[in-house]
N, C-alpha and C positions, 0 to 999 in steps of 0.2 A: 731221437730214439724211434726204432721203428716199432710197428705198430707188434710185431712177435715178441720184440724186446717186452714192451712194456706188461703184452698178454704172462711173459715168463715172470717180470714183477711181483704180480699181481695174485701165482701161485694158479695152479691148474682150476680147483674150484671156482674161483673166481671168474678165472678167464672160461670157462666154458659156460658158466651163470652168463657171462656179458656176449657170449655168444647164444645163448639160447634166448635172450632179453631180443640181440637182435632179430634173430629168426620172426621169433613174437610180432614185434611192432613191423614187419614187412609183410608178415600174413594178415595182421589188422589191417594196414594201409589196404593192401589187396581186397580182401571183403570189405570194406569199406566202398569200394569203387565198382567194385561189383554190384554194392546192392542200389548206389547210386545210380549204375545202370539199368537197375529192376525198377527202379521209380521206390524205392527201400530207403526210407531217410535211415542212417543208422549213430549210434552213441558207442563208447569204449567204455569198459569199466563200470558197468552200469550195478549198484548195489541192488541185490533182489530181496524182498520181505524177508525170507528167513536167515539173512543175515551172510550168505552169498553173495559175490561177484561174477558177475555176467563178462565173458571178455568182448562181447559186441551184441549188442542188442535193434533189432530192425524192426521198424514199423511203417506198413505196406499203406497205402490211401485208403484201404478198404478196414486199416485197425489188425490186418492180421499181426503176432508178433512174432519174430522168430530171435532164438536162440543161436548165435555160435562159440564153441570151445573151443579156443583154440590151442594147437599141441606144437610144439618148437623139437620137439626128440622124443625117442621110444621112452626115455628116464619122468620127460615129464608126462606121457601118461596112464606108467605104472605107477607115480607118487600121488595119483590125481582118480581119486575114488568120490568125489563130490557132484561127477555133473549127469547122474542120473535124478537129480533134486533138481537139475535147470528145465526137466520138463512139464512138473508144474507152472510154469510162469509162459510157458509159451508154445504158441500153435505150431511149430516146427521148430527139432532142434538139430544142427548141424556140430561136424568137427570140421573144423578150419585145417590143412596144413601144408604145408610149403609142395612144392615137388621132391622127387626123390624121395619121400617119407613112405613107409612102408604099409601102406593103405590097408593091407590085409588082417594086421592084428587092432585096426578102427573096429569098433561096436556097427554092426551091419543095422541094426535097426535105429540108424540115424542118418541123414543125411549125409554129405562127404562135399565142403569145398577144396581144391587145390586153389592156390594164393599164391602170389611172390608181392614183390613192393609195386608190382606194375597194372596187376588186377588179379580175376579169380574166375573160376569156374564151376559150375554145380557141375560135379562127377555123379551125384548119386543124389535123388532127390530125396528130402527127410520124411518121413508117415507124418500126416497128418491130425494132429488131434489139438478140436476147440476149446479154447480158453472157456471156463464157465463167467457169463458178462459179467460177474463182481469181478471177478480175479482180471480180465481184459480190462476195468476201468480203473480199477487199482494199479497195472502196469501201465498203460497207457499214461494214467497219471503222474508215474514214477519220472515214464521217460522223457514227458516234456518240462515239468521240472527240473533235471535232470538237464537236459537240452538251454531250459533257459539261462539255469545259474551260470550253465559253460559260458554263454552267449554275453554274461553279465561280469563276467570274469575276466572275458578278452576284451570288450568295452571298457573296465575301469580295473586294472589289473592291480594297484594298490590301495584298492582299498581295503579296508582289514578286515571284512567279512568274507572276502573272496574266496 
């Protein structure tokens, strides 16, 4: 079965879900390697204090942290009214998105990566504003917990707290 067949399966919602899943995890890989080329360790999925998910979260040797949303289609981010609450948690927040994505209707007063599965690039660099040090030790501490449990999880992958 080819890969159209099975997308027709599956019922349009679906198969455009599993295509914007794609889009997603190719724009993460991309900022990912991007900030590993900034000297940026970065984490996916990172859960924030108020009960938010962070789609990539980076922390600079200096402790700065930054923020990225990342957007797969115009759909996901007219349904996505939440990530103006991601810039509490962090000293720069960015939008992640593929190429081709229509950069013009992105929020101007945030940074702007383009991504693919290969890498990324700052198009637009995000304003600046400091973490107050509670809220930096608090996230800081988030994301190496956070960092360890992964690190603990691929070390011993069944064990049942994983």
């Amino acid at each position: 079965m080819t890969a159209a067949q099975n997308r027709a399966d599956l019922g349009i919602d679906a198969a455009v879900a599993l295509g914007r899943d794609a889009v997603t995890r190719e724009v993460c890989r991309g900022v990912g390697r991007l900030m590993r080329a900034l000297g940026i360790a970065s984490i996916n999925e990172l859960p924030l204090p108020n009960g938010r998910r962070a789609d990539v979260v980076g922390l600079s040797a200096s402790g700065d942290i930054w923020i990225v949303e990342v957007k797969s289609s115009i759909e996901d981010l007219r349904a996505d009214n939440k990530w103006p609450e991601y810039r509490d948690f962090s000293d720069s927040l960015f939008f992640a998105v593929a190429p081709g994505f229509p950069v013009h209707i992105l929020p101007e007063d945030t940074g702007l990566i383009l991504a693919d599965r290969f890498g990324g690039e700052i198009v637009r660099p995000a304003p600046e504003s400091r973490l107050a040090p509670a809220r930096r030790k608090s996230m800081t501490l988030r994301f190496a917990r956070a960092a360890a449990l992964t690190l603990q999880s691929v070390a011993d992958p069944n064990h049942e707290n994983s």
